[in-house]
C-alpha positions in Angstrom: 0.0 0.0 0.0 2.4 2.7 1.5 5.1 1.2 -1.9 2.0 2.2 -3.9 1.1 5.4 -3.2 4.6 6.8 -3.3 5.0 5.4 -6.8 1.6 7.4 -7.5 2.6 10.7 -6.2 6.2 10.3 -7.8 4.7 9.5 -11.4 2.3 11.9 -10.6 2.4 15.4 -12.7 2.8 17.3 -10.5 6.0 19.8 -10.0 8.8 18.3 -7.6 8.2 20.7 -4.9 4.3 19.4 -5.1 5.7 15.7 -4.7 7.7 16.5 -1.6 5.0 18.3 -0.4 2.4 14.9 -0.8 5.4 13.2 0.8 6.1 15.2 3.5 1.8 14.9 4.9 1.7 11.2 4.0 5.2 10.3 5.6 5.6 12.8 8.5 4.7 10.5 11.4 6.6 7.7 9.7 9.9 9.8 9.6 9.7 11.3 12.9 9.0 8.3 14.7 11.9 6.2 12.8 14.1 9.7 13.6 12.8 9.8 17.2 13.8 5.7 17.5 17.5 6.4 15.8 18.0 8.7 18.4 17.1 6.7 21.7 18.8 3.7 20.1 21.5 5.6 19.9 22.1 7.3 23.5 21.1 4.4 24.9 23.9 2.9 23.5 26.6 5.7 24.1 25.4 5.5 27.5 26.2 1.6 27.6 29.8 2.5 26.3 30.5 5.3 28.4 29.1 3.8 31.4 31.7 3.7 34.1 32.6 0.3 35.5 33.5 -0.7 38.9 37.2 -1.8 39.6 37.3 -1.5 43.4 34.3 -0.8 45.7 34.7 0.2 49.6 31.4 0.7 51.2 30.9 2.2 54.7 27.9 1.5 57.4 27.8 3.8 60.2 25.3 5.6 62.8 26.4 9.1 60.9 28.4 9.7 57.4 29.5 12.7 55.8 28.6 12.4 52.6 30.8 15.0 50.9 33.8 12.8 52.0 32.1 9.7 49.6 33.2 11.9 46.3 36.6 12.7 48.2 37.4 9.3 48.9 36.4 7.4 45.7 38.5 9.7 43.6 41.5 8.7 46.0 40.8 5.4 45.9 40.7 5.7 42.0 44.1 7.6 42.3 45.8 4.9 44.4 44.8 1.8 42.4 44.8 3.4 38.4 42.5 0.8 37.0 43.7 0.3 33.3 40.4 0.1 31.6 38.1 1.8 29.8 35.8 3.8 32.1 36.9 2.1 35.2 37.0 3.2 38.5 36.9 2.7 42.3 33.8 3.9 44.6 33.0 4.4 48.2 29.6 4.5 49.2 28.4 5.6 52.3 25.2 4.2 54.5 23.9 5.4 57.4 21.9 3.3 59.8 18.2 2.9 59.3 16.3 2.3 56.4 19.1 2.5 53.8 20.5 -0.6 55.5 18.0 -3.3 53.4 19.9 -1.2 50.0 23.4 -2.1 51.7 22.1 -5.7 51.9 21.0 -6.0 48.9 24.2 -4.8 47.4 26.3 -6.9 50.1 24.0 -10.1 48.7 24.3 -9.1 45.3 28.6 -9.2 45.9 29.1 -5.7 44.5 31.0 -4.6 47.6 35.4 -5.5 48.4 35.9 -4.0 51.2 33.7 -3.1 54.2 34.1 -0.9 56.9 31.4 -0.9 60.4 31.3 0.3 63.4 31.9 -1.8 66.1 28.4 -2.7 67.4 26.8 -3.1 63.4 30.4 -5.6 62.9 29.0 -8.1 66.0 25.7 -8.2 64.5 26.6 -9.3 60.6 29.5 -11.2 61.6 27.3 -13.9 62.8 25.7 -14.5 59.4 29.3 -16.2 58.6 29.3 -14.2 55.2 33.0 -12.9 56.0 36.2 -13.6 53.8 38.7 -15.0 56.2 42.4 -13.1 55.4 45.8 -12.1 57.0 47.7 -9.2 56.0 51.6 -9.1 56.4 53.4 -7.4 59.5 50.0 -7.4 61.3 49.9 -8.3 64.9 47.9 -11.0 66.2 45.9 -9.1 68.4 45.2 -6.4 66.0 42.8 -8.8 64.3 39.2 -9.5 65.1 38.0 -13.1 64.6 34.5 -14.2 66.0 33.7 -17.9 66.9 31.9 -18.5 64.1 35.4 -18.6 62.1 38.7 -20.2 62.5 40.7 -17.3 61.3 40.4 -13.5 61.5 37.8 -12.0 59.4 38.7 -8.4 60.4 41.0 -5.2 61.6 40.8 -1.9 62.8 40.5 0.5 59.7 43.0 3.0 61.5 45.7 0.6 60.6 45.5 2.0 56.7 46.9 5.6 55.9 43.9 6.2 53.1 41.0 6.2 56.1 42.6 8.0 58.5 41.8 11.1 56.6 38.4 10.9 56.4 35.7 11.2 59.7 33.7 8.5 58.3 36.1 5.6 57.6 37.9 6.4 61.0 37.8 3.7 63.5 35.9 1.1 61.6 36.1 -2.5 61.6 37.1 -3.5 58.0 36.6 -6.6 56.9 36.0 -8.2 53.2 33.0 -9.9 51.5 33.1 -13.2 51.4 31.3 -13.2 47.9 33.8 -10.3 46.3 35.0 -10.7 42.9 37.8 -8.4 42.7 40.8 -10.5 44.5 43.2 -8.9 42.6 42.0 -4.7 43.1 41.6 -6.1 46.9 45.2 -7.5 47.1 46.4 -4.2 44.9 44.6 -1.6 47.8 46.3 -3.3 50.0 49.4 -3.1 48.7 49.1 0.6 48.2 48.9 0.6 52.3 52.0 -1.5 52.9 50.2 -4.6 53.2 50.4 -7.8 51.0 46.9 -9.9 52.1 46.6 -13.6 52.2 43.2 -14.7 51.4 42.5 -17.8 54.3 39.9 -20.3 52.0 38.1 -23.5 53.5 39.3 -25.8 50.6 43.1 -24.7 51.4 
């Protein structure tokens, strides 16, 4: 139908102007719709090649948090580790006690977190879900680690012992401990080597 019409209005007499014209009413919608679709289609992807991608995530939960240290810190975090790829870099978010806590979860299920730092009291409550990697860093004291009964090795330390959150309020005198479920070994072994520590991860199967 739509083949046969433009055949009629371009064999038609009329002058060209007149046939663009004719083409213009009958084809309008068609154009700007397929226009409109190019253009979606293509932001969305430019925004799927731009999009950054996480290299190394530190999350914090605490009873307060400034947030204008979470910018400060994840660009140097980013600045310490120099991820290599394309759009890559390293985060810290910040959550504060209460309802945001189910988002931290979710995210903590969901293994997009490497390192986390808690308060003391918040550290007792999730280190009895068992969830923790088990590690030892280099040089570090035995009784500088923190290792509940529900593990056979330490599972956590004192965040004062690193130079990067000693600057910052918020990461300041936090238990840090790592994810059980992280995927990013080699960022986590490559942070800690930026703070003088080489890290053994502790596995069941070893």
């Amino acid at each position: 139908m739509a083949k046969t019409k433009v055949r009629e209005i371009l064999q038609s007499d009329d002058t060209p102007k007149e046939k663009l014209e004719y083409l213009w009413d009958y084809y309008r919608w068609h154009v700007i719709i397929a226009l409109t679709g190019i253009f979606f289609a293509g932001y969305l992807f430019m925004d799927w090649v731009n999009r950054p991608i996480t290299a190394f995530h530190v999350t914090v939960l605490a009873p307060e948090v400034n947030a204008e240290e979470e910018n400060q810190l994840s660009e140097e975090l980013t600045a310490l580790l120099e991820p290599e790829g394309r759009n890559e870099t390293a985060y810290a978010s910040f959550t504060p006690h209460g309802q945001l806590e189910e988002r931290f979860t979710a995210q903590l299920t969901a293994a997009e977190y490497d390192v986390i730092l808690m308060d003391e009291p918040a550290f007792k409550e999730y280190a009895k879900f068992g969830t923790m990697q088990e590690f030892r860093l280099s040089g570090m004291a035995d009784e500088d680690y923190y290792q509940p009964e529900e593990y056979d090795e330490p599972i956590a330390v004192d965040s004062n012992h690193f130079e990067v959150f000693n600057q910052y309020e918020t990461t300041s005198d936090m238990v840090l401990m790592i994810p059980e479920n992280t995927r990013r070994r080699d960022a986590i072994s490559t942070f800690f080597e930026t703070q003088g520590y080489e890290i053994e991860f502790i596995d069941d199967e070893q």
